[in-house]
C-alpha positions in Angstrom: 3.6 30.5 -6.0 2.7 28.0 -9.1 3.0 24.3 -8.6 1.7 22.5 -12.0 -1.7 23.5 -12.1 -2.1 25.0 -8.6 -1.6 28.4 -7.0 -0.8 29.4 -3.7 -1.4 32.8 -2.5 0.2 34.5 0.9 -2.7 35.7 2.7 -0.6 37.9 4.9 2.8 39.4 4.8 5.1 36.4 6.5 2.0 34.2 7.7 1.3 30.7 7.0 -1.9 30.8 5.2 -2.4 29.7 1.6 -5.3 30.6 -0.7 -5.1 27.5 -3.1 -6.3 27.5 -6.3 -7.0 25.1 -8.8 -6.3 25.7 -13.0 -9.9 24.9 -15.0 -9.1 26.4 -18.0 -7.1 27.9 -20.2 -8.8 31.2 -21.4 -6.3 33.4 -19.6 -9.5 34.8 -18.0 -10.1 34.6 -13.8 -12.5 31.9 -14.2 -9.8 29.6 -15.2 -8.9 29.1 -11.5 -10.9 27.4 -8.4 -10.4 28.8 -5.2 -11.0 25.7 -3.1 -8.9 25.8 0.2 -7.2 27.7 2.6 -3.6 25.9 4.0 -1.4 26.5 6.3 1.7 24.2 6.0 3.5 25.1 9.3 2.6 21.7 10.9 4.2 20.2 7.7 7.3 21.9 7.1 9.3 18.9 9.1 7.4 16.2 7.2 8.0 16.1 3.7 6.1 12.6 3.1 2.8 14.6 4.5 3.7 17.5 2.4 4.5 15.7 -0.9 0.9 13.6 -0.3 -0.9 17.0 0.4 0.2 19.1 -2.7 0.3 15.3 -5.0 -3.1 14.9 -3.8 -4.3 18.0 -4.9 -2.8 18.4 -8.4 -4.3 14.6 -8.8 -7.8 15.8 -8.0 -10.2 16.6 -10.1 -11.8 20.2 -9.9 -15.2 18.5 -8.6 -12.9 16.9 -5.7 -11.3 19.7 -4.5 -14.5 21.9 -4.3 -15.7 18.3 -2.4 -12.1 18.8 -0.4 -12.0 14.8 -1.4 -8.4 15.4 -2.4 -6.3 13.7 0.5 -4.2 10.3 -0.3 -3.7 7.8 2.3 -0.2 7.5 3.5 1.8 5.1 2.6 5.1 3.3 3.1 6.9 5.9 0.7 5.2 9.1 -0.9 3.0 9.5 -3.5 4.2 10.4 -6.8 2.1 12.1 -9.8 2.9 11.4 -13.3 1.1 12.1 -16.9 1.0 10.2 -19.9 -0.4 10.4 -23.5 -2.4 7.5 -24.6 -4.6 7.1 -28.0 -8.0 6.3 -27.0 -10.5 5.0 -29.3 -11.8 7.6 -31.4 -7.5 8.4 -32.1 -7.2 11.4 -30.1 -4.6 11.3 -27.8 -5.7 11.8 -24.7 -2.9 12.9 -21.7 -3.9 10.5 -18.5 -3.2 10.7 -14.4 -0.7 8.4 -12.9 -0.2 8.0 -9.1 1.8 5.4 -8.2 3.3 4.3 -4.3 4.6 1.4 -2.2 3.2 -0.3 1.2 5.6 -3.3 2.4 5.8 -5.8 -0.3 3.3 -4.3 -2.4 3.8 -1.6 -5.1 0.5 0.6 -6.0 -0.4 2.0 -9.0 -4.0 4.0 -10.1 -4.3 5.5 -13.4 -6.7 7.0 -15.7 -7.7 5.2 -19.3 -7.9 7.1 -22.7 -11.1 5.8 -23.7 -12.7 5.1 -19.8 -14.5 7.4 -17.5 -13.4 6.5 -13.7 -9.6 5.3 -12.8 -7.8 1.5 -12.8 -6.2 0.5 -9.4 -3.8 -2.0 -10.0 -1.4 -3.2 -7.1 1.8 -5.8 -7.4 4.1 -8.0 -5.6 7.1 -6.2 -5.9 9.2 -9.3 -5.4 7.5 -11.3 -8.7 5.4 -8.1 -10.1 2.5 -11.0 -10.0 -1.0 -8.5 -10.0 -2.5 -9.3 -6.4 -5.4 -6.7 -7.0 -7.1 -5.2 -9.3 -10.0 -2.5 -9.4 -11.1 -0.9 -12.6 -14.4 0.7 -11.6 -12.9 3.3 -9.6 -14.4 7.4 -9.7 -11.0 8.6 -10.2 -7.1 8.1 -9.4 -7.9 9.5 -6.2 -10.4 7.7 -4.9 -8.7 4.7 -6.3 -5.7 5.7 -3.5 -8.4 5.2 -0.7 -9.5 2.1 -1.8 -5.7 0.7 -2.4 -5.7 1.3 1.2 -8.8 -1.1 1.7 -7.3 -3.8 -0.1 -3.8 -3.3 0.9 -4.7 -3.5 4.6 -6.7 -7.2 3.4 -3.8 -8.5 1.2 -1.5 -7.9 4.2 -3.4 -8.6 7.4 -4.4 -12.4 4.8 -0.2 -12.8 4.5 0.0 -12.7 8.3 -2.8 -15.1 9.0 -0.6 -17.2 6.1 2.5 -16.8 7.5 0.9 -17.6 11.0 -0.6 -21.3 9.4 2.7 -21.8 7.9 5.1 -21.0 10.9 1.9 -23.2 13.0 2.3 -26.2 10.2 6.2 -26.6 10.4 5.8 -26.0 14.3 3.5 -29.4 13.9 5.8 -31.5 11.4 8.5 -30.5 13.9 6.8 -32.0 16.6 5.0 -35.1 14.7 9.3 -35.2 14.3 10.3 -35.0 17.2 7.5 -37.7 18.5 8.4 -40.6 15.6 11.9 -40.0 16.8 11.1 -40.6 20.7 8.9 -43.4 19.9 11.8 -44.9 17.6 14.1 -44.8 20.3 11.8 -46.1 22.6 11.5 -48.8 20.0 14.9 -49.5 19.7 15.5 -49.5 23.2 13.1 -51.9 24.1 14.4 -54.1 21.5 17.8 -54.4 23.6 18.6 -56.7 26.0 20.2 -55.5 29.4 23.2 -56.8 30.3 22.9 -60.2 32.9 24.6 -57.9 35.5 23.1 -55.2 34.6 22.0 -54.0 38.2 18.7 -52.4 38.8 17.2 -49.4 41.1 17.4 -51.3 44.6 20.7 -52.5 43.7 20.1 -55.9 43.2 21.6 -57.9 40.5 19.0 -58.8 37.6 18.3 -62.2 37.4 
């Protein structure tokens, strides 16, 4: 079974294990494929967002990664997905570059390779104003650009809680700096009022 540029072979009639091979080259020869992993994808069958990140992680991997087994992506809101695209670099060769792009809450993620760069740019978003949050462009690759989108994701959102938390503690305050200017207005106002000249007071005598 092909999957872009990786193979997986059936090591016994009806089992569940997977020699996985990675496309090098394109000589047509046997040295144009890297054996790197044995898999067995019976625990994943029922989940397809770990099974799309698995095989996504390895097709985004570069050969050096996979021999490293450095080709897992963390998990995500919604599932990783691989694209290519040709840019020009400098010299005017066009060059065909990794995209891997995902979501996590309000956030949209996005690493990809450059034309005329070694090493990946990790780029993520708010997906409400598509403002750019955070930026990394000294990453080793698209896939380790995915682990540390993970880093920074888990900063960006644990800061929005601790901003949310001073907000919902600020208007909590003006509420009661509120609530306290209105008490001591009425207090104000009440003292400013004259009781009646029968008014009649706790012991039930008349006021004088």
């Amino acid at each position: 079974m092909v999957y872009r540029d990786l193979a997986f072979v059936q090591q016994v009639d009806g089992g569940d294990e997977w020699w996985t091979l990675k496309k090098i080259g394109d000589e047509g020869e046997p040295g144009d494929w890297l054996a790197f992993e044995n898999c067995s994808f019976g625990g994943l069958s029922r989940d397809r967002h770990g099974f799309n990140d698995l095989i996504v992680g390895m097709s985004a991997a570069s050969a050096s990664e996979c021999e490293r087994l450095e080709y897992r992506l963390p998990m995500l809101d919604e599932p990783w997905s691989l694209m290519t695209a040709c840019s020009e670099n400098r010299a005017g060769d066009q060059v065909e570059c990794k995209i891997l792009e995902s979501r996590c809450g309000d956030y949209a993620v996005k690493a990809y390779e450059r034309p005329s760069f070694d090493g990946a740019m990790l780029e993520i978003s708010d997906r409400a104003s598509r403002a750019l949050v955070f930026h990394d462009g000294a990453c080793d690759s698209i896939v380790s650009a995915s682990g540390r989108a993970r880093d920074a994701l888990s900063s960006l959102i644990e800061g929005s809680r601790e901003s949310d938390g001073r907000s919902r503690s600020e208007a909590a305050r003006s509420r009661l700096r509120s609530l306290r200017d209105a008490s001591s207005e009425a207090r104000e106002s009440s003292s400013a009022i004259n009781p009646p000249s029968n008014a009649t007071g706790r012991n039930g005598k008349a006021r004088s």
